[in-house]
C-alpha positions as CSV (number, residue, x, y, z in Angstrom):
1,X,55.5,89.4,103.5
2,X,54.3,87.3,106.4
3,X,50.7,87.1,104.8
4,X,52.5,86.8,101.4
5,X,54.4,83.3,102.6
6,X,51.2,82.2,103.9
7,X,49.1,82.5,100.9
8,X,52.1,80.8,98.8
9,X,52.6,78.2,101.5
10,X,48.5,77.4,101.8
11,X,48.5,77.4,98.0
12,X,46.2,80.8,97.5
13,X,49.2,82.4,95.2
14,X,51.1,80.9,92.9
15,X,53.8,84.1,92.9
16,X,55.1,86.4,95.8
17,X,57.5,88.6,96.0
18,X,59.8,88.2,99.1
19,X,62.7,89.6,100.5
20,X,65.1,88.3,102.9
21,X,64.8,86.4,104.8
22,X,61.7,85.7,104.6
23,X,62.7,83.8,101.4
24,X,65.1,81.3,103.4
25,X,61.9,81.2,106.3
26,X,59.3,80.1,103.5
27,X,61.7,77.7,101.5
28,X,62.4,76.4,105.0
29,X,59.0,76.0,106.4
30,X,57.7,74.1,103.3
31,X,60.9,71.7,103.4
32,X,59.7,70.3,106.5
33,X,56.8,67.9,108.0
34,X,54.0,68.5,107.8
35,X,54.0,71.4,105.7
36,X,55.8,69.7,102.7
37,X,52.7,67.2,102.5
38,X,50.7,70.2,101.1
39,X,53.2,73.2,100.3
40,X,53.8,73.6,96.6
41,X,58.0,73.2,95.7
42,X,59.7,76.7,96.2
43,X,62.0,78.0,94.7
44,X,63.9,81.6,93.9
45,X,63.2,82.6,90.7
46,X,63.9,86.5,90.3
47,X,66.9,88.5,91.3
48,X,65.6,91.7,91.2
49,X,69.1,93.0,91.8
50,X,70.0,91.9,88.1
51,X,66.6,92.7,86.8
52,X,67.1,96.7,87.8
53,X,70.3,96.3,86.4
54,X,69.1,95.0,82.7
55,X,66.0,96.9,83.0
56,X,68.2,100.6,83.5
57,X,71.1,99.6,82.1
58,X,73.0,99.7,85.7
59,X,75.0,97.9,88.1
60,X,72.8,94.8,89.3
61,X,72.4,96.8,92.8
62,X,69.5,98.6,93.8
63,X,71.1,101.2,96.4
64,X,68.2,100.7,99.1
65,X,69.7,101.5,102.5
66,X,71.7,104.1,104.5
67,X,72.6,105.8,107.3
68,X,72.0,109.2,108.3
69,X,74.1,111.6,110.8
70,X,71.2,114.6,111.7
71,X,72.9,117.5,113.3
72,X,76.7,118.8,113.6
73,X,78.6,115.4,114.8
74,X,82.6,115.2,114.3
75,X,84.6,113.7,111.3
76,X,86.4,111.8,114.0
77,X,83.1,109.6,115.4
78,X,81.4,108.7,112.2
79,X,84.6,107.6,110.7
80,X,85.0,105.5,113.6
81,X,81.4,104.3,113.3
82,X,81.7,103.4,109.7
83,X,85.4,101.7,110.3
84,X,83.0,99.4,113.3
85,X,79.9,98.9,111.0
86,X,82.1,97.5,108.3
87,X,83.8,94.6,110.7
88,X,80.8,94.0,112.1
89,X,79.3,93.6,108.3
90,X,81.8,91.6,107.3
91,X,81.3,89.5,110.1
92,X,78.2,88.8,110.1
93,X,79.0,88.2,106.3
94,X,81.5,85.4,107.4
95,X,79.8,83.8,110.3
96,X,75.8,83.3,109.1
97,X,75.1,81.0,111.8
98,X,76.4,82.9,114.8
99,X,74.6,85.6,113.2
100,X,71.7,84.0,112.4
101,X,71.8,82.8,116.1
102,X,71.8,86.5,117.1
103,X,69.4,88.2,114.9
104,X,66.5,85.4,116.0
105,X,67.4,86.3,119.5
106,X,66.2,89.9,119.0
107,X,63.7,89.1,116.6
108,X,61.1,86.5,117.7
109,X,59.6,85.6,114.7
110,X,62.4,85.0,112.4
111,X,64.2,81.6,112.9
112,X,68.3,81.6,113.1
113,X,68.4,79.3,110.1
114,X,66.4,81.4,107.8
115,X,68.5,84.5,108.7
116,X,71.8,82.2,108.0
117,X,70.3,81.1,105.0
118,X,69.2,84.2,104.0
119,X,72.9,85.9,104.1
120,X,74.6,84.1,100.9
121,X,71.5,85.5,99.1
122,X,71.7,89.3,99.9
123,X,74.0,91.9,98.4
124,X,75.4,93.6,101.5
125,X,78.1,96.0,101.3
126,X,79.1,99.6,103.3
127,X,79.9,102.3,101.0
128,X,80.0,105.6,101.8
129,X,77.8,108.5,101.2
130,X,80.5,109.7,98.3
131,X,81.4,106.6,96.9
132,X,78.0,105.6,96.4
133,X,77.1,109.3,95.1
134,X,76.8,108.0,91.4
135,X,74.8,105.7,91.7
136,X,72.2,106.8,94.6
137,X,72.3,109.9,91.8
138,X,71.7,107.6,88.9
139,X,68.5,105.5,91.2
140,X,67.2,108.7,92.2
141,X,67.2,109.7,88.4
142,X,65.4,106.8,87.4
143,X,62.8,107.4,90.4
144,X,62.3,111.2,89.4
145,X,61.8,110.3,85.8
146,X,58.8,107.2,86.7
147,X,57.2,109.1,89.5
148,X,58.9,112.9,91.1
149,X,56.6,112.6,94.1
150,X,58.5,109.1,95.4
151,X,61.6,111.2,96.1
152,X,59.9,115.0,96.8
153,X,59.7,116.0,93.2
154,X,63.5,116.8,93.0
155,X,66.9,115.1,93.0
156,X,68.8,115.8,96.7
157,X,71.2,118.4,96.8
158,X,75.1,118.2,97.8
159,X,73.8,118.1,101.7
160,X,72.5,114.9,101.0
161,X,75.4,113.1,100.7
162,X,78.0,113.1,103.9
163,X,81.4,114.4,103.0
């Protein structure tokens, strides 16, 4: 992404594909002297989101992140971890610029504007392993059917998904 925003921004591409936040960090950088003085006017033009949806006749989500517990680990700890990781999603959700604040202080090069821009344009939400089950089953369909070797040339089994 990095040398994606810099082609855009120099004018050497006139289409990247970004994710967030490096989105919010290009739309930023080229808002501002004295980049706008050459930076071509972006803009966010795809929602791939919706487009997987209309594409696979789906939800407008592309399940693309999880957790994993490895090893024997009791009920009692990851329930409490996923009870914790859902306030702390939601507020991060509800405060983007303390957030934003924190994320740049971990990561130096991404700015704590970008990051609170970035939140209102992400789909963020914590479901579990089960209650996403359908449709990590359905994305892992579609995978299997376009290419079998992206996922190990099978669909996952029960194990897969924490109960």
């Amino acid at each position: 992404p990095p040398d994606a925003m810099q082609m855009l921004i120099l004018r050497r591409a006139n289409n990247v594909l970004l994710a967030e936040p490096a989105t919010s960090m290009a739309m930023r950088k080229t808002g501002s002297f004295p980049l706008k003085l050459i930076a071509p006017e972006l803009f966010r033009s795809i929602n791939l989101q919706k487009e997987w949806g209309e594409a696979f006749k789906t939800k407008n989500a592309i399940p693309q992140a999880g957790l994993a517990v490895v090893g024997s680990m009791p009920k009692n700890i990851v329930q409490r971890f996923e009870e914790e990781y859902i306030k702390a999603l939601n507020w991060y959700k509800n405060n983007p610029d303390e957030a934003g604040e924190l994320v740049a202080q971990q990561i130096d090069f991404l700015s704590a504007q970008a990051v609170s821009d970035s939140i209102a344009h992400v789909q963020l939400d914590a479901l579990s392993a089960q209650k996403s089950k359908a449709d990590l089953e359905a994305f892992f369909t579609i995978l299997h059917e376009i290419q079998p070797k992206l996922i190990g040339n099978k669909l996952p089994d029960e194990g897969f998904y924490y109960q």
